[in-house]
C-alpha positions in Angstrom: 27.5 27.0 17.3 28.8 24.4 14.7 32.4 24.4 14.3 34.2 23.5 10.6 36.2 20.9 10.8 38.9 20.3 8.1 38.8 17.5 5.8 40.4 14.0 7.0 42.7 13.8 4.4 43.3 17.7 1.9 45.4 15.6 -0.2 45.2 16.6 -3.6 47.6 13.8 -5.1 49.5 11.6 -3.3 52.8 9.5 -4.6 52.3 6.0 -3.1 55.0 4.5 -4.8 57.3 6.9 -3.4 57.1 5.0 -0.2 57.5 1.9 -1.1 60.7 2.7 -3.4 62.6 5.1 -1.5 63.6 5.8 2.0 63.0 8.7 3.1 65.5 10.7 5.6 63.6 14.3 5.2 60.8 15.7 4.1 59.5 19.7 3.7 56.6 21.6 2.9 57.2 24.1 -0.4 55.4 26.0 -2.4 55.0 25.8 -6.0 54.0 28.6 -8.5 50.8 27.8 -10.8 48.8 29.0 -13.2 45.0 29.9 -12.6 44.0 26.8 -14.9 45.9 24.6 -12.9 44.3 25.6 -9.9 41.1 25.1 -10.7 41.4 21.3 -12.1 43.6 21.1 -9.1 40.2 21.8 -7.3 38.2 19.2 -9.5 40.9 16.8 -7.4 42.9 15.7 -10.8 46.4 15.4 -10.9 49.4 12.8 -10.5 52.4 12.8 -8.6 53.4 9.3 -10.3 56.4 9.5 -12.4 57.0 13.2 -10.7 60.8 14.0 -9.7 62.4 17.4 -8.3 65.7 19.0 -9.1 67.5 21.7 -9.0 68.1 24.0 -11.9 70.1 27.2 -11.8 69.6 27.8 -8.1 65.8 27.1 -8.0 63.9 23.9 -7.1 61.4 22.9 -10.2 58.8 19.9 -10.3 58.8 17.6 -13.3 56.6 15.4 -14.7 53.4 15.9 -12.1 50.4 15.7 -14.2 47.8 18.6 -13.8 45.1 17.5 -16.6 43.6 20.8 -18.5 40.8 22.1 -16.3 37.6 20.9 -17.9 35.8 23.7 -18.5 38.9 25.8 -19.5 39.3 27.0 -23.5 42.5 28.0 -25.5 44.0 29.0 -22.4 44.4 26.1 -20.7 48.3 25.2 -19.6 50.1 21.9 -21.0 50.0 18.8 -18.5 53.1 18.4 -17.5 55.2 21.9 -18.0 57.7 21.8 -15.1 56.7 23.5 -12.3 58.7 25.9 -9.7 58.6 25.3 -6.2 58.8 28.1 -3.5 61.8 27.7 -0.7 64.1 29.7 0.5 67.6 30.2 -0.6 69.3 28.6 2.1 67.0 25.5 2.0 67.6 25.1 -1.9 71.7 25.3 -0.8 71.3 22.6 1.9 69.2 20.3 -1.0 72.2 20.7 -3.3 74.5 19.6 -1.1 72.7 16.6 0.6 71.6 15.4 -3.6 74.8 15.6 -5.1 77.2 14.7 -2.0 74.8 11.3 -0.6 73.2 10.8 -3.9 69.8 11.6 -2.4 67.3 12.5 -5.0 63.9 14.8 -4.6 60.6 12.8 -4.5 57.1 14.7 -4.1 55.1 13.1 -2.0 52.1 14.7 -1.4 50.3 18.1 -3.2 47.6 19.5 -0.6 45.8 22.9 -0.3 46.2 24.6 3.0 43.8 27.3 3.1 43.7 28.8 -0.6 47.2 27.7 -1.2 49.3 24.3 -2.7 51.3 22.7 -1.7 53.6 20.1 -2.0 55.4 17.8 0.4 58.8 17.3 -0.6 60.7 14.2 0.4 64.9 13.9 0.7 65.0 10.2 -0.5 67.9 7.7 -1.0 66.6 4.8 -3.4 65.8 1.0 -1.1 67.3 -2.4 -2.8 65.5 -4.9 -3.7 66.1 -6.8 -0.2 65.1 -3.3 1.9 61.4 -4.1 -0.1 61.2 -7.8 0.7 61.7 -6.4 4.6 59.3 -4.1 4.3 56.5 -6.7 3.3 58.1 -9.3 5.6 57.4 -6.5 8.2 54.0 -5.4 7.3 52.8 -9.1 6.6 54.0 -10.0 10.2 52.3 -7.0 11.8 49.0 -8.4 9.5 49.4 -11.3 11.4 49.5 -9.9 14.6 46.6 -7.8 14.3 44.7 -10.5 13.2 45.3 -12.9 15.7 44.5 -10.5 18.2 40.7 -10.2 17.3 40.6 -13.4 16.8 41.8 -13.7 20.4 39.4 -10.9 21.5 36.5 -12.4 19.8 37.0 -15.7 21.9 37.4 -14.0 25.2 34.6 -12.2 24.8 32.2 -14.6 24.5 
């Protein structure tokens, strides 16, 4: 008997940038509310978190600027690109988001937007923007791990023959 095995990586969109601009302290799974159109070129795997921001608005959470193209075979009801979006949390999560953006001036970043089951979702990060010398770290960091690694199965390579 063959078990399914999920995919390695659901991710519909992810916001790589996000990462590399902003620390992140927090991060949550929401919901968000879409039309049918959406969904479906959501299921061709098109959209873009890229210039994508959340914020609060009259005590709900809403997603700007993520770019859901019009599904391809869709007609004159297709829905417009980059409409904002509302995302699904409770009211005591969207009261503790209020107070950690405008007290630490922490902003919303989206992350990732992944299906679980028949559902999307979006991973919602609680981010404080990095300087400039927090990114030259970072590489530093990631250069010197590079290094590591590399000298290591160069090492290996020699011992094993």
């Amino acid at each position: 008997m063959a078990t399914k095995k999920p995919h390695a990586d659901p991710a519909i969109a992810t916001n790589r940038r996000a990462r590399h601009e902003y620390l992140i302290e927090e991060s949550l799974e929401t919901g968000i509310a879409l039309q049918g159109s959406e969904i479906k070129s959501l299921r061709e795997g098109r959209a873009s978190l890229q210039d994508a921001f959340a914020q609060v608005k009259d005590r709900e959470v809403y997603l700007f600027n993520a770019h859901i193209p019009p599904y391809s075979h869709g007609g004159y009801a297709n829905h417009v690109p980059t409409r904002p979006r509302k995302l699904l949390l409770h009211r005591a999560q969207i009261a503790r988001l209020v107070g950690q953006t405008k007290e630490k001036g922490m902003t919303l970043i989206p992350l990732k937007m992944y299906f679980k089951g028949h559902l999307v979702k979006v991973e919602l990060g609680l981010a404080k923007a990095k300087r400039l010398y927090d990114r030259r770290q970072d590489l530093a960091k990631k250069d010197a791990e590079r290094e590591m690694a590399r000298a290591q199965r160069v090492r290996t390579r020699k011992e094993g023959k």
